[in-house]
C-alpha positions in Angstrom: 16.1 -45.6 40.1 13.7 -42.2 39.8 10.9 -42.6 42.0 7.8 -41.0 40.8 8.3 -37.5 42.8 11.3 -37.1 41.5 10.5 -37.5 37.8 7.8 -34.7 38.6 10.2 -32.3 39.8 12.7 -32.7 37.2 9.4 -32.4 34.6 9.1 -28.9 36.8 12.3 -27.9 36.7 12.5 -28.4 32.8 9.3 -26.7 31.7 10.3 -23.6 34.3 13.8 -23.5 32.0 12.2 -24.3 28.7 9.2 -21.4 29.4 12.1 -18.4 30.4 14.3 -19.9 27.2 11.4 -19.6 25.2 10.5 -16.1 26.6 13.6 -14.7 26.1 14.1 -16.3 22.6 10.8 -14.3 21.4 12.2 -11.1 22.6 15.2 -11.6 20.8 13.9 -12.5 18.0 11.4 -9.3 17.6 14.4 -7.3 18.4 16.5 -8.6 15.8 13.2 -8.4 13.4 12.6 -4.8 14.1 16.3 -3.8 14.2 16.9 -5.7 10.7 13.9 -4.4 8.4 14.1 -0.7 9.4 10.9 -0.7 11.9 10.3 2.8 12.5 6.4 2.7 13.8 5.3 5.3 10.7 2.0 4.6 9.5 1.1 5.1 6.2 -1.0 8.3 5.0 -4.4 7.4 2.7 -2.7 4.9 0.7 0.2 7.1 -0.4 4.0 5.2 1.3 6.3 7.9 2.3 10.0 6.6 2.5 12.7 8.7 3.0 15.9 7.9 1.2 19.1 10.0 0.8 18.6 12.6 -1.7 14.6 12.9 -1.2 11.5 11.4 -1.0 9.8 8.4 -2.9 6.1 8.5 -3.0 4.6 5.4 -3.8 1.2 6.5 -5.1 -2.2 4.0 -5.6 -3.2 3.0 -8.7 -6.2 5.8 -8.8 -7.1 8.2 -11.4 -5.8 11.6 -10.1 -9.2 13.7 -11.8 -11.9 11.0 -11.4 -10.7 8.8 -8.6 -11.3 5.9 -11.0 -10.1 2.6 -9.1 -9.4 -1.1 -9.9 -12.3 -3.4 -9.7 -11.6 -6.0 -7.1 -15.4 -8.1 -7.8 -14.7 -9.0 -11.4 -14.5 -13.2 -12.1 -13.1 -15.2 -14.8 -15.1 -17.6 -16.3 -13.4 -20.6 -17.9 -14.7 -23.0 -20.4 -16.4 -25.3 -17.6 -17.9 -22.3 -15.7 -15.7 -22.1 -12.7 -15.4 -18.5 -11.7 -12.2 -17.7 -10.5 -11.6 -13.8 -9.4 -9.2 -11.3 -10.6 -8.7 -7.9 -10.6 -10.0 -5.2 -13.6 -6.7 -2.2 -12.8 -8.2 0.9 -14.7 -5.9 2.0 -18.0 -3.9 5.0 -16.0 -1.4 7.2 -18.1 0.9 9.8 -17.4 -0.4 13.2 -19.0 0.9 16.2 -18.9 -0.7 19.5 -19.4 -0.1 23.3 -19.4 -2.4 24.8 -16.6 -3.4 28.6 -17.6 -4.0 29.4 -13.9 -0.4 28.0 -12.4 1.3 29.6 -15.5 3.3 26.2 -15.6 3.0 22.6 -16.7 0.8 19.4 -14.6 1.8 16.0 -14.7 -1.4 14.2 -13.9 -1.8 10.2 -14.0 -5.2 9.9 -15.4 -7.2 7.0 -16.5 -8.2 7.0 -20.6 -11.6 8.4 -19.7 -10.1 11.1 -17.5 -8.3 12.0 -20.4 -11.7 12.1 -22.6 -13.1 14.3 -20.2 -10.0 16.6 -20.4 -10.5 16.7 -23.6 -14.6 18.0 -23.5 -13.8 20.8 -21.1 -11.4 21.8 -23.1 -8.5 22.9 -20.4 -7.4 20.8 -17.6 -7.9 23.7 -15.6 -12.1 23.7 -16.5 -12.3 20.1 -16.1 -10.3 20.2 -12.2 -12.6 22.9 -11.3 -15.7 20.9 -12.5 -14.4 17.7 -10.0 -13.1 19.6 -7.3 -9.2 18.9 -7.9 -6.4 21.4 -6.7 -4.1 21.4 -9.6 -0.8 23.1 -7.2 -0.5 19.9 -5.7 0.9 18.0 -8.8 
């Protein structure tokens, strides 16, 4: 028979194990984690993902237009037939565009929401209408 001191040391003795088992099964677990997805403690830039790969880099860019800064709208709601309001999210209409800057002496590939285009289109130049928002055109 187990007397009552003796169950309480063998409790002891198991929680002791069970805590450094435990312990040592969390470490090697977030080593295993970290060694398995490619942990590399980079942070990412202004919502830009730089990953290198073999050849280059791949820039995963925001959804943003590049002239206006035109972004998603992350308040709108859906309203169904019975008035519940569920929310979703209005992306803004971005295209790829590409124009002929007269001050690089070469072409811009911009990704530019449909009004960012319009605009484009009133000044005239892609050139008139970077100047007007403060966009530096060498950097596309």
């Amino acid at each position: 028979r187990l007397t009552g001191e003796w169950c309480i040391f063998l409790f002891k003795q198991h929680t002791a194990n069970m805590k450094s088992f435990l312990a040592f099964f969390l470490a090697a677990t977030f080593v295993v984690y970290t060694s398995a997805f490619g942990f590399t403690g980079q942070k990412l830039n202004a919502g830009v993902a730089v990953a290198q790969s073999g050849k280059g880099q791949m820039e995963m860019r925001s959804r943003v237009c590049d002239l206006l800064g035109k972004e998603a709208n992350r308040k709108a709601r859906a309203v169904c037939f019975s008035h519940k309001r569920a929310h979703k999210v209005q992306h803004v209409n971005l295209q790829w565009k590409r124009y002929e800057s007269e001050e690089l002496g070469r072409k811009v590939k911009l990704r530019l929401s449909t009004k960012g285009i319009k605009t484009v289109n009133k000044y005239g130049s892609i050139d008139a209408a970077a100047k007007k928002f403060g966009v530096d055109l060498s950097k596309f």
